[in-house]
C-alpha positions as CSV (number, residue, x, y, z in Angstrom):
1,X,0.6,-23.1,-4.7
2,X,-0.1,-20.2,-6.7
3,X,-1.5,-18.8,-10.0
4,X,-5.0,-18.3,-11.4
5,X,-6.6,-19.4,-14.7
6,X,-9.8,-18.7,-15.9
7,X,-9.8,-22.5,-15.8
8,X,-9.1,-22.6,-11.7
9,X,-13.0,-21.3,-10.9
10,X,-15.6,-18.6,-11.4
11,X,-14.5,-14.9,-11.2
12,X,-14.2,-13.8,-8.0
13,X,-16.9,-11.4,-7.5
14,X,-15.8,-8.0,-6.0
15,X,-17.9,-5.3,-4.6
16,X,-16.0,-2.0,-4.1
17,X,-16.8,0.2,-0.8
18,X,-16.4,4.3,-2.1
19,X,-15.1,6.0,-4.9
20,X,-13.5,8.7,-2.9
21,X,-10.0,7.3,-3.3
22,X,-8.6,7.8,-6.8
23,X,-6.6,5.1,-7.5
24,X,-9.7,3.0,-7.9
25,X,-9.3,4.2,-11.3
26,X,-6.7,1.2,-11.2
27,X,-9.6,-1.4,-10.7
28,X,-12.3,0.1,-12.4
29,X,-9.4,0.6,-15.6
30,X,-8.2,-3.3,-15.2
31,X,-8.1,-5.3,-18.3
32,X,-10.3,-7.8,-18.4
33,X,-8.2,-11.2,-17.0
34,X,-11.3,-13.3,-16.1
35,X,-10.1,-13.7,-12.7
36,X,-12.7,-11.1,-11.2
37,X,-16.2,-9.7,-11.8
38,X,-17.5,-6.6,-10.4
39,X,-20.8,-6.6,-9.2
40,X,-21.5,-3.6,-7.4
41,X,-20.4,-0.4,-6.0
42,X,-21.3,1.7,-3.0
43,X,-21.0,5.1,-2.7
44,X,-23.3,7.8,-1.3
45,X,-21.9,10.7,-4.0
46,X,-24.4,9.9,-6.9
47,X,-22.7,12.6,-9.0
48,X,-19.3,10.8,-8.6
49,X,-20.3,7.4,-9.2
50,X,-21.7,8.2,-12.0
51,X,-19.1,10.3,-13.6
52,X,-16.7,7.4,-12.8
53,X,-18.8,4.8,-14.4
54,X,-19.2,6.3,-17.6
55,X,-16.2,7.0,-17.6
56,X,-14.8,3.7,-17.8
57,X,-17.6,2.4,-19.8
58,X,-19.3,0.4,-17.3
59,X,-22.8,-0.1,-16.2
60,X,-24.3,2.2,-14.7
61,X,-26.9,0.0,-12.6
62,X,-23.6,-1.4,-10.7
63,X,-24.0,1.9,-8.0
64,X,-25.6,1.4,-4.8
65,X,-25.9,4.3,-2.1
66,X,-24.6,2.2,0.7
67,X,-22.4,-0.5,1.3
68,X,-25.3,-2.9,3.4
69,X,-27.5,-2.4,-0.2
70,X,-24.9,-3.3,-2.7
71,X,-23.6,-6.4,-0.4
72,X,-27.5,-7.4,0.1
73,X,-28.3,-7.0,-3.7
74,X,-25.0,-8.3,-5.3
75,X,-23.6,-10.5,-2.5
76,X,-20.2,-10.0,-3.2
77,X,-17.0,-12.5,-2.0
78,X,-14.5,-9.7,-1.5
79,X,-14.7,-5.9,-1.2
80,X,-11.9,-3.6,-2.5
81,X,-12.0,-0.3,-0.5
82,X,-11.6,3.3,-2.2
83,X,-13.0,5.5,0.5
84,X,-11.4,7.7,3.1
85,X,-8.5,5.6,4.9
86,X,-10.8,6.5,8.5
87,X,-13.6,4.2,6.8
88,X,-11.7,1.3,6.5
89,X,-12.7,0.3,10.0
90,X,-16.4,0.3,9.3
91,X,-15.5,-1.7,5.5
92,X,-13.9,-4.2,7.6
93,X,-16.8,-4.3,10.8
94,X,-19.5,-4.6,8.2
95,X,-17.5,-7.6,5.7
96,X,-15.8,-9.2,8.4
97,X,-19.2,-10.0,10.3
98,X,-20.7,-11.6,7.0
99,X,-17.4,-13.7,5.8
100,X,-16.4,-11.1,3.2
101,X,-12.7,-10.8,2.0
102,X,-11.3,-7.0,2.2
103,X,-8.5,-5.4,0.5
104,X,-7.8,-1.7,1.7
105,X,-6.3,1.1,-0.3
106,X,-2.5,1.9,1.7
107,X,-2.1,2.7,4.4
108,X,-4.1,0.0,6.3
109,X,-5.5,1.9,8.8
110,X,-5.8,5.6,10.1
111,X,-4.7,4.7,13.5
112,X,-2.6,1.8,15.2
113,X,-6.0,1.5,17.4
114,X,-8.5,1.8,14.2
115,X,-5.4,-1.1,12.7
116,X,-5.5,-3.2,16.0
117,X,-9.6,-3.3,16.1
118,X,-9.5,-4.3,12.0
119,X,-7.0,-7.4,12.5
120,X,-9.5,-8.5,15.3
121,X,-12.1,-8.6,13.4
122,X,-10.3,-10.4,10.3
123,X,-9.2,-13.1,12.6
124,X,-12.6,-13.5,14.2
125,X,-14.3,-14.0,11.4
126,X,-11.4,-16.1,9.2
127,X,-11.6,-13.3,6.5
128,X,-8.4,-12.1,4.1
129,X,-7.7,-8.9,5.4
130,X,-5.0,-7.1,2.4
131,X,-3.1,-3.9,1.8
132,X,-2.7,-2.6,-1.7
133,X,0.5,-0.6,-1.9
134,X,1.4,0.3,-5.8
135,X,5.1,-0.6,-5.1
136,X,4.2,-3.7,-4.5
137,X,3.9,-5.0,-7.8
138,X,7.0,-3.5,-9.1
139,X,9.9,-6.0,-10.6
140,X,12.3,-3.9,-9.2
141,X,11.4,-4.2,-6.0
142,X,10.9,-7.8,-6.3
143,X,14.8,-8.8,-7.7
144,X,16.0,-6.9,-4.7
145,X,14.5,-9.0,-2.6
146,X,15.6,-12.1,-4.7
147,X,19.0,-11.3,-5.4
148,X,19.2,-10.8,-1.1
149,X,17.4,-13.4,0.1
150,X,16.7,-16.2,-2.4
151,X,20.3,-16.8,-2.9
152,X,22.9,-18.8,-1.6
153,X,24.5,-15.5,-0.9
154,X,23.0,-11.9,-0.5
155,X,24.8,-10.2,-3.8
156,X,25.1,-7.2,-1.8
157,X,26.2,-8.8,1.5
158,X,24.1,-7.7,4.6
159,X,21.7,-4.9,4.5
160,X,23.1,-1.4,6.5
161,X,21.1,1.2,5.1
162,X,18.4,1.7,2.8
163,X,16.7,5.1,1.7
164,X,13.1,5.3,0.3
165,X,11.7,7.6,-2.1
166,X,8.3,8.7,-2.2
167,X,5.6,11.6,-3.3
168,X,5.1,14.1,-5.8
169,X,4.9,18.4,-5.4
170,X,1.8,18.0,-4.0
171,X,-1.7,16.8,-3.9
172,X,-3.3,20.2,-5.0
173,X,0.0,20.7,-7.6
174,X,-0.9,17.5,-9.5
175,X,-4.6,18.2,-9.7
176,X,-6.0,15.4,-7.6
177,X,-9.9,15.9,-6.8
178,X,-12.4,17.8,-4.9
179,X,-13.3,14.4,-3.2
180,X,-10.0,13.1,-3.2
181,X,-8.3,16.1,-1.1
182,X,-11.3,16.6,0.9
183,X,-10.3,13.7,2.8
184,X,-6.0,13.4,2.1
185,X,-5.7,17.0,3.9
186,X,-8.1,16.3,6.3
187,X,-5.8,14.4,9.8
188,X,-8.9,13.0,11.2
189,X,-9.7,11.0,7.7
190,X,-6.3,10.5,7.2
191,X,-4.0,10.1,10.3
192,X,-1.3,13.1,8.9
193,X,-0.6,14.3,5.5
194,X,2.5,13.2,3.6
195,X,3.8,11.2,6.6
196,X,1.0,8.6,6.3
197,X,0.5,9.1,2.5
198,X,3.7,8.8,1.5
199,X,5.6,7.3,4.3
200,X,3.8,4.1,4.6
201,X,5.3,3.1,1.0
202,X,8.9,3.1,2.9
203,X,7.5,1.1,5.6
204,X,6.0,-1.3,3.9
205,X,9.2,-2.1,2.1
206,X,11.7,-1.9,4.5
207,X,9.4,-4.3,6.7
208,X,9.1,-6.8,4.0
209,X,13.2,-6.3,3.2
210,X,13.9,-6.8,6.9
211,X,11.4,-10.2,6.5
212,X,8.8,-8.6,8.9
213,X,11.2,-7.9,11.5
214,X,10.3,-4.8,14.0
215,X,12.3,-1.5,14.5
216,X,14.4,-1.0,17.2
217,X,13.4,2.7,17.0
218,X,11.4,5.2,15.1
219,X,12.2,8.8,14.8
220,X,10.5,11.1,12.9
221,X,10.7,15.2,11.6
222,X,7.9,16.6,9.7
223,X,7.1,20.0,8.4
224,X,4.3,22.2,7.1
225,X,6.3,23.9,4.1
226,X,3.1,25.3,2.5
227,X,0.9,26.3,5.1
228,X,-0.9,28.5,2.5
229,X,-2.5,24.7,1.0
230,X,-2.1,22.2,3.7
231,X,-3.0,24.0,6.9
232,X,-4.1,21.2,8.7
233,X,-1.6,18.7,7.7
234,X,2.6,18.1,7.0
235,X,3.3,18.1,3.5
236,X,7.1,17.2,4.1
237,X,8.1,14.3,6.6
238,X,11.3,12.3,7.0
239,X,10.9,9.0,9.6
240,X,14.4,7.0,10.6
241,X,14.1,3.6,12.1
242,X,16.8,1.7,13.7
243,X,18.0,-1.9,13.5
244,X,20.4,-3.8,15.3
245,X,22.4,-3.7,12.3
246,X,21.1,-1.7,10.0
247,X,18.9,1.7,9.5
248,X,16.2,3.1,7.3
249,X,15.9,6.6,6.0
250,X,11.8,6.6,4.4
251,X,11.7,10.5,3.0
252,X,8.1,10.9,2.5
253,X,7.0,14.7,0.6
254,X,4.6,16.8,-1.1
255,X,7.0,18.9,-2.1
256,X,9.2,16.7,-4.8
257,X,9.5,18.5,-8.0
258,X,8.6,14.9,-10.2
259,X,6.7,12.5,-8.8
260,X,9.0,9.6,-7.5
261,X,9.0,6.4,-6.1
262,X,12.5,4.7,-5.6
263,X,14.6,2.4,-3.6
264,X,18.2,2.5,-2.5
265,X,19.6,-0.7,-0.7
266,X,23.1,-0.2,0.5
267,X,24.9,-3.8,2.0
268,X,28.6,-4.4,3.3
269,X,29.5,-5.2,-0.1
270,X,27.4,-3.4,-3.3
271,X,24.3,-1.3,-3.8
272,X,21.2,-1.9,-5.4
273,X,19.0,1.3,-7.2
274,X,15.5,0.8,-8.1
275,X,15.4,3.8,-10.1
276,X,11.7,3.4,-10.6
277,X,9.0,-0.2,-11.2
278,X,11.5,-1.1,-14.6
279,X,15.2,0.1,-13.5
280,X,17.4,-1.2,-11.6
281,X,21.2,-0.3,-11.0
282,X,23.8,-2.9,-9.2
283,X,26.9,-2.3,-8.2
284,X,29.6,-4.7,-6.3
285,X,33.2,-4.4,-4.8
286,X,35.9,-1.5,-5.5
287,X,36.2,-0.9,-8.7
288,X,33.4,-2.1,-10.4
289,X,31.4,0.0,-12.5
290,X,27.5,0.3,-11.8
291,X,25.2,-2.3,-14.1
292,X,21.6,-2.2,-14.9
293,X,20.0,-5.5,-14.2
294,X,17.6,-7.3,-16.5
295,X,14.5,-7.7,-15.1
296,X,11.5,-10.1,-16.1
297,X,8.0,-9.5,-15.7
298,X,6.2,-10.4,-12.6
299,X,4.4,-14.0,-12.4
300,X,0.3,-13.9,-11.8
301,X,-0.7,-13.3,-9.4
302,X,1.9,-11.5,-7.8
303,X,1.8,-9.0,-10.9
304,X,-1.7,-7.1,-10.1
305,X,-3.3,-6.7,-6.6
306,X,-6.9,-7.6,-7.7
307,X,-5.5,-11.2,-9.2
308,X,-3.8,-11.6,-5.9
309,X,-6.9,-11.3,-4.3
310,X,-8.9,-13.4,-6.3
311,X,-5.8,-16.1,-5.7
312,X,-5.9,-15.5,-2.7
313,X,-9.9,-15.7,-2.1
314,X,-9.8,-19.1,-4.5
315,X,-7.3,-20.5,-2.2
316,X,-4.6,-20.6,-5.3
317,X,-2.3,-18.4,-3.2
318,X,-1.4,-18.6,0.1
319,X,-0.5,-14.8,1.8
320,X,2.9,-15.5,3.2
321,X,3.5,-13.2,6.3
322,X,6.2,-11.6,5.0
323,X,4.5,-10.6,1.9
324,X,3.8,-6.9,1.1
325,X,0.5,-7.0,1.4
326,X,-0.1,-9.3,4.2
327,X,-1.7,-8.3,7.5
328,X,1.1,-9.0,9.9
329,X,3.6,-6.8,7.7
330,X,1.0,-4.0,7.5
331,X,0.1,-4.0,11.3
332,X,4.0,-3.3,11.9
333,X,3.8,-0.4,9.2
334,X,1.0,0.7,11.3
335,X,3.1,0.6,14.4
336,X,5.8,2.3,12.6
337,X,4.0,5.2,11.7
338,X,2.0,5.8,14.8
339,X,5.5,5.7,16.1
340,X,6.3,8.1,13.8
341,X,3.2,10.6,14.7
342,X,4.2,10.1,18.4
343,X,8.3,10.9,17.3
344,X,7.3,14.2,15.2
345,X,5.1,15.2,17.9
346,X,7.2,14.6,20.3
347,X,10.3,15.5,19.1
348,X,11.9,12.4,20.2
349,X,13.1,9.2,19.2
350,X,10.2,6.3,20.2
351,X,10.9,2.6,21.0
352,X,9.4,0.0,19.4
353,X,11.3,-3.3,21.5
């Protein structure tokens, strides 16, 4: 069952854990859809929660200092964490342990062993343990999947390769934050640079495209191609992984000259292009000429990642475990990309199975 009304049950009510992480502009921004209520936030930078806050015209008597004083005061049923991908551990140790809901910011985890440690603690303590990936709620994405595996037929035949998309010229180019890059440059707060910011986009999807099955094999190149503003970190990283019948090339960079993210899926018989969330180019057989397909808009609540967590927290959506966000598709992203670490490092090809 799925779908959320403002009829189904009270707002969920969501506490968020750091403000450190940009793209909690995305929640703090949301329209209002009655399917969630923020009560509180936590974050020890006064100055920043404040500035965000005002901002966005909210109230400024939401901030707490820590996340223990906004969960005693507001007593929230989920927490949505923006802080440093190396905090997502303690998020999780401190919700998990009081039945609280968590939805992380990509990639899951910094580490396969920070990962391993998190999905123990979510299946202690029953919680919802989900990954927020922005791809995931684009319709393009979504009819690929459709038009290969909710037919009678995959329109494209079987899968062989596909080749993801994903970055911009760089975190200092495009102006993030103080805050943001103190952490995103930073491989103990992070895991890498572009390899983990980037490339978990590509293995997220390829995952979810392959219905959660594992790579054969990970192999991984990355580079430092501007030393000068990333010395601690690779700003350019390129991970393969194998399949018994099929291979993935995820190109993850900080050195793009537009900010991209896009799909190609290439089967026995036709291609499919998600140019970005809104196009998407098909082609079939010899001969044919390439098509853009119509696209519709995505159903509640698969269309936003804070509805899908107050579906899923109201038990009006059930997290599939093939689903993009799920917990068992982002453990294997977690194994791909330690993999990956491990490959670049290594400067070999590392086996998954």
């Amino acid at each position: 069952m799925t779908g959320f009304s403002q009829t189904d049950a009270k707002p969920v009510r969501i506490g968020i854990d750091g403000f450190t992480h940009t793209h909690v502009h995305w929640l703090l921004g949301r329209e209002k859809r009655g399917d969630i209520d923020i009560v509180g936030i936590a974050e020890p930078n006064k100055e920043l929660a404040m500035r965000y806050l005002k901002q966005h015209g909210l109230d400024t008597t939401l901030w707490y200092a820590s996340l223990p004083e906004m969960v005693e005061k507001t007593k929230p049923e989920a927490v949505c964490a923006f802080n440093t991908i190396s905090q997502h551990l303690e998020t999780v140790e401190y919700c998990a342990a009081r039945k609280i809901h968590v939805m992380v910011e990509k990639p899951l985890a910094v580490s396969l062993k920070h990962a391993k440690k998190m999905e123990q603690l979510a299946k202690t303590h029953g919680i919802h343990l989900l990954t927020n990936y922005e791809t995931t709620w684009y319709p393009s994405n979504h009819r690929i999947y459709e038009l290969i595996h909710k037919n009678k037929y995959s329109a494209i035949g079987e899968i062989r390769k596909v080749v993801i998309h994903d970055g911009h010229p760089g975190p200092i180019e495009i102006g993030c934050n103080e805050e943001f890059l103190e952490w995103l440059t930073d491989p103990e707060q992070n895991g890498a640079g572009a390899l983990t910011d980037f490339g978990c986009y590509g293995a997220d999807l390829m995952t979810w495209l392959m219905k959660g099955e594992k790579p054969l094999s990970v192999f991984a190149v990355t580079q430092q191609i501007k030393p000068e503003l990333y010395p601690k970190v690779d700003d350019e990283a390129t991970i393969v992984l194998t399949y018994p019948k099929a291979q993935a090339i995820i190109q993850a960079s900080w050195n793009w000259t537009y900010n991209r993210k896009d799909m190609e899926v290439y089967g026995k018989e036709g291609y499919f292009l998600a140019k970005d969330r809104s196009t998407l180019m098909y082609w079939e057989n010899e001969g044919q000429k390439e098509r853009q397909l119509p696209l519709a808009k995505l159903e509640t609540p698969l269309d936003d990642p804070f509805a899908l967590l107050a579906a899923t927290v109201r038990g009006t959506h059930k997290v599939s475990e093939i689903e993009l966000s799920s917990l068992e598709v982002n453990m294997t992203v977690m194994e791909i990309l330690d993999a990956a670490m491990k490959s670049a490092k290594s400067g070999k090809a590392i086996q998954l199975r």
